[in-house]
C-alpha positions as CSV (number, residue, x, y, z in Angstrom):
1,X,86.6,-186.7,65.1
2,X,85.6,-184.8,62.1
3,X,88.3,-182.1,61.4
4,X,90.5,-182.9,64.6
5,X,93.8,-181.6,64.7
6,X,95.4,-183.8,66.9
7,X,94.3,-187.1,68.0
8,X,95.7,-190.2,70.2
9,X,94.6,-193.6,69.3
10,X,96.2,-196.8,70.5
11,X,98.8,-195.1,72.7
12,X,99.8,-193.0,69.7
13,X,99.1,-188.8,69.5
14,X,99.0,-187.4,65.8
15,X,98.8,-183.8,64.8
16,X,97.9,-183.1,61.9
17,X,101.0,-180.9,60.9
18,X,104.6,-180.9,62.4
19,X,104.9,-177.3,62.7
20,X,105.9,-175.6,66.4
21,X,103.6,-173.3,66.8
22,X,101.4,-172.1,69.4
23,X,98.3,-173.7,68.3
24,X,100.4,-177.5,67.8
25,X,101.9,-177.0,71.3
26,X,97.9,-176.5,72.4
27,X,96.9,-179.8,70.3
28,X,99.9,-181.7,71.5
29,X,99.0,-181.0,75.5
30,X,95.3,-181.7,74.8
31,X,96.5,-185.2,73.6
32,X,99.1,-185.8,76.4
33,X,96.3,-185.6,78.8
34,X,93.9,-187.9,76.7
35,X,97.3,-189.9,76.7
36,X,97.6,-189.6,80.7
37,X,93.9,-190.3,80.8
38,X,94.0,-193.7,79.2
39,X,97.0,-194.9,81.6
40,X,94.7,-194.3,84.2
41,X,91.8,-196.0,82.7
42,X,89.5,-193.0,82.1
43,X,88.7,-193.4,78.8
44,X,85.6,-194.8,77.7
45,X,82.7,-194.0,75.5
46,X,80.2,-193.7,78.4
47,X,81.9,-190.7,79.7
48,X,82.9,-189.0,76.5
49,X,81.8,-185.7,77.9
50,X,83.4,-185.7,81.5
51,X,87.2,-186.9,79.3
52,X,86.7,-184.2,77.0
53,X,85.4,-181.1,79.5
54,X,88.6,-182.6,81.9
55,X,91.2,-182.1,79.0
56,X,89.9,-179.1,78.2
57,X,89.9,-177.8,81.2
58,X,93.1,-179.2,82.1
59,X,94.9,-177.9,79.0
60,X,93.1,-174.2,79.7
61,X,94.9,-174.5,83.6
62,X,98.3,-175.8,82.0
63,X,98.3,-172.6,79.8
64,X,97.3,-169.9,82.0
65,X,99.8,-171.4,84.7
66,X,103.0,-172.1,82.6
67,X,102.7,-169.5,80.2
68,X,100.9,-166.7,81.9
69,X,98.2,-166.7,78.4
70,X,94.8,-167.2,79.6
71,X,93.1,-169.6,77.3
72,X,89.1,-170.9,76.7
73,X,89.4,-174.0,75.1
74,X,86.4,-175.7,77.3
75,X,84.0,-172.8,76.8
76,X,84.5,-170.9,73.5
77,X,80.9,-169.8,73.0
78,X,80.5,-168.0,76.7
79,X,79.8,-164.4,76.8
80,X,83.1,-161.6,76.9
81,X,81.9,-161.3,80.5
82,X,81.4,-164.8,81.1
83,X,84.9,-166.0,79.2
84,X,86.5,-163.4,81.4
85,X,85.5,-164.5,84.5
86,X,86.4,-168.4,83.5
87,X,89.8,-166.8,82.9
88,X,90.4,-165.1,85.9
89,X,89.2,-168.3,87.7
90,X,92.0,-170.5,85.9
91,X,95.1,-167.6,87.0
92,X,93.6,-167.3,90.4
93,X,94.1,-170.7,91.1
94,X,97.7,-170.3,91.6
95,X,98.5,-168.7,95.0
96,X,100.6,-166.2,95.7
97,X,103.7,-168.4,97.0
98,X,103.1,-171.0,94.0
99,X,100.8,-173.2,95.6
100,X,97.6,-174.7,93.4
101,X,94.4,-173.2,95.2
102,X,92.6,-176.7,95.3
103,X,90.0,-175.2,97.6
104,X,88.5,-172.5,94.8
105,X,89.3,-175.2,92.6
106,X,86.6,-177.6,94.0
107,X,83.9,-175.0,94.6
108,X,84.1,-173.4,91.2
109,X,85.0,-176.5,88.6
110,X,81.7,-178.7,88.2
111,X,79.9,-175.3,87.6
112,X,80.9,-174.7,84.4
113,X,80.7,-178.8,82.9
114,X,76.7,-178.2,82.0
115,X,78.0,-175.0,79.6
116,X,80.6,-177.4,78.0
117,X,77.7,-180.0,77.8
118,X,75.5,-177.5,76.0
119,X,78.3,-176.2,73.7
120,X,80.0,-179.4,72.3
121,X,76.4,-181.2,72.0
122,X,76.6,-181.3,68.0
123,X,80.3,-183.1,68.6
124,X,79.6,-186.6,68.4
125,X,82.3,-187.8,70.0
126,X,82.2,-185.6,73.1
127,X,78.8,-187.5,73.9
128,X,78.2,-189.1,77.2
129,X,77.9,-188.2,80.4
130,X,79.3,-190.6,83.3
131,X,77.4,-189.5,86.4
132,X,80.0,-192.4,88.6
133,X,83.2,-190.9,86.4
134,X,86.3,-190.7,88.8
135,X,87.6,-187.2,87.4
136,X,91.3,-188.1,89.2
137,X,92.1,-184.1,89.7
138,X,94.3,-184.9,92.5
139,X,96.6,-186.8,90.5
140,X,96.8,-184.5,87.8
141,X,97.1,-181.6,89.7
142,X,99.7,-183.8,91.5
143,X,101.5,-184.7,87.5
144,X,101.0,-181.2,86.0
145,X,101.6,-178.7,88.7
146,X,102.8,-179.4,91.4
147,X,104.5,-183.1,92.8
């Protein structure tokens, strides 16, 4: 992984530093998905792309939702207009009364996994697109959000 910060292998996450800081807390939830992921059986080097795009994703949701801090982890290299919009996507998917908004969820999410494609295709090891991957967003809607 290059110049990875954080990393899970063989059941094990590693950062790179054992600091608490904003930017370890976002390492350290990108691997406890990977870590989620792999109990589920998702990981594989066909689908590189899909795992990486979902944690991405997922880790951008967890942020926004828990802490109110909009984050682009999964897109860095949109536009201001564009990143703004992908933003406002992620808060409005929690409702009003609390509830995850799986509807706008489902219309909006596969629209933005060709950019992540095109962005990360100089990472080696996001490579690999699955076209059969079972992306499991129920359950970890279900695990992060809301039981």
């Amino acid at each position: 992984m290059g110049e990875a910060v954080g990393t899970y292998q063989n059941h094990e996450i590693t950062l790179k530093n054992n600091e608490i800081n904003d930017a370890n807390i976002i390492y350290l939830t990108h691997e406890l998905i990977h870590a989620i992921q792999d109990s589920m059986g998702m990981l594989n080097d066909k689908g590189m792309a899909n795992v990486e795009f979902q944690t991405h994703l997922l880790t951008d949701l967890i942020r926004t939702v828990h802490t109110g801090n909009q984050l682009n982890t999964a897109l860095p290299l949109l536009t201001e207009e564009a990143n703004q919009e992908y933003k406002n996507w992620l808060s409005s998917l929690i409702n009003i009364d609390d509830t995850f908004n799986k509807e706008l969820f489902e219309s909006k999410w596969q629209s933005y996994f060709p950019y992540f494609i095109e962005q990360h295709k100089n990472i080696e090891c996001y490579q690999g697109v699955d076209e059969n991957f079972n992306w499991h967003w129920d359950k970890f809607i279900e695990i992060l959000f809301f039981k």
